[in-house]
C-alpha positions in Angstrom: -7.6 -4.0 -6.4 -6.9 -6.3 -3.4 -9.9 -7.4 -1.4 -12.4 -5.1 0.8 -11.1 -7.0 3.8 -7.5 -6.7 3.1 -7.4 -3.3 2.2 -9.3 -2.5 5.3 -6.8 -4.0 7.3 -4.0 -2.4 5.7 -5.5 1.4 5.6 -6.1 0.6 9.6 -2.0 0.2 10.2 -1.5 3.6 8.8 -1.3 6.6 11.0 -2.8 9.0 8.7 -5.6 6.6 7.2 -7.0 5.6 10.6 -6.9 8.6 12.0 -10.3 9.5 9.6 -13.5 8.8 11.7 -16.9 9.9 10.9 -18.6 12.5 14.1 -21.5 12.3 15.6 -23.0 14.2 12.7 -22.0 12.7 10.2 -23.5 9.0 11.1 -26.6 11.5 12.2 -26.8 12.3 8.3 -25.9 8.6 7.5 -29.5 7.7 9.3 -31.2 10.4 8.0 -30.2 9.8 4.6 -30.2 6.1 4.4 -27.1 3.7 3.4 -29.0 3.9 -0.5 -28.9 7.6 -0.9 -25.1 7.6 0.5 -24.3 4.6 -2.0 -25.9 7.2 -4.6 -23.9 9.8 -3.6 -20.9 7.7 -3.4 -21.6 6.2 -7.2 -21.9 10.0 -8.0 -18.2 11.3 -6.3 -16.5 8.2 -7.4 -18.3 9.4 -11.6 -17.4 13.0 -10.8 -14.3 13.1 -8.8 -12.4 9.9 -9.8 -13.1 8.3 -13.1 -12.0 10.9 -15.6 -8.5 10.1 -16.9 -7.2 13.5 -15.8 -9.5 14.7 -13.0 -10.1 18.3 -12.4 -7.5 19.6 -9.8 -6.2 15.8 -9.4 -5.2 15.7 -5.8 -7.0 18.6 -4.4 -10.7 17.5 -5.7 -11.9 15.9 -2.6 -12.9 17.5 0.6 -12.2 16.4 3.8 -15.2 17.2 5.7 -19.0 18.0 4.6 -19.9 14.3 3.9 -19.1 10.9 4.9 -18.7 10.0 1.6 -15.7 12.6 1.3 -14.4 11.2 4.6 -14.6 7.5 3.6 -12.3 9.2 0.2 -9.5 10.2 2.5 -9.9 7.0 5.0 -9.6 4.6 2.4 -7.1 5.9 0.1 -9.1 6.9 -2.9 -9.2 10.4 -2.9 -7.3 11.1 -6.0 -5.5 9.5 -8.2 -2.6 9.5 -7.1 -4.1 8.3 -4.2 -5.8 5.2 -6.1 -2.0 4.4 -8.0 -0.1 4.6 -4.9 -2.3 2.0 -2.7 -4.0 -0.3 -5.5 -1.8 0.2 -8.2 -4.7 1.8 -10.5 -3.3 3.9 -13.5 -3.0 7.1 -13.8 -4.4 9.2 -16.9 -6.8 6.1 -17.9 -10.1 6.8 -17.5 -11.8 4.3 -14.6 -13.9 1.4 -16.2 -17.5 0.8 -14.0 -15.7 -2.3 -12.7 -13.1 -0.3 -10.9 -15.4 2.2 -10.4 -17.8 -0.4 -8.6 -15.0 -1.2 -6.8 -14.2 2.2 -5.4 -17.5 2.5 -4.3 -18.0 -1.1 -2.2 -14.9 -0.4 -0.2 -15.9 3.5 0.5 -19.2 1.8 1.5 -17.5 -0.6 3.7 -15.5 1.4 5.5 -18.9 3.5 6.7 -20.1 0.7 7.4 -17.6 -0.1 9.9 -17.3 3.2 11.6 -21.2 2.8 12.3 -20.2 -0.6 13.8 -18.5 1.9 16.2 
């Protein structure tokens, strides 16, 4: 995968990518909850949702709404696999090592990180 910075610049030029921004109640649950617990829950989707070399229902396993965690998914491209081959070349039907997996989850945090810049 490219860097946090660079792939946060190039999710921002398209349409569909930037149009993902967390509401008002959503960074209300981000403060309640705490930047930890979301990283938790983040570690946990990414687990869940991602690594598994043939995720269950692989492109339709991720919500839009109901977390930020789920929105971050969408905003940054990693979503599905599919998702995750198109924009950072990662390949399908191989199971995610933790590196990758670590990965995932420092740019989903970085990108909420940003929109509570906002």
């Amino acid at each position: 995968m490219q860097s946090i910075s660079d792939a946060l610049v190039k999710l921002d030029h398209s349409k569909f990518r930037s149009s993902f921004k967390l509401t008002k109640k959503e960074q209300q649950y981000l403060t309640e909850k705490g930047m930890p617990l979301i990283r938790k829950h983040a570690c946990d989707f990414v687990r869940t949702k991602l690594a598994p070399a043939d995720p269950l229902n692989d492109g339709k396993q991720t919500p839009m709404h109901g977390h930020p965690v789920f929105k971050a998914m969408h905003a940054t491209a990693c979503c599905c696999r599919g998702c995750l081959n198109k924009w950072y070349r990662v390949p399908l039907h191989k199971e995610l090592t933790e590196e990758q997996q670590e990965k995932i989850v420092n740019l989903l945090m970085a990108w909420i990180e940003k929109q509570t810049d906002k």
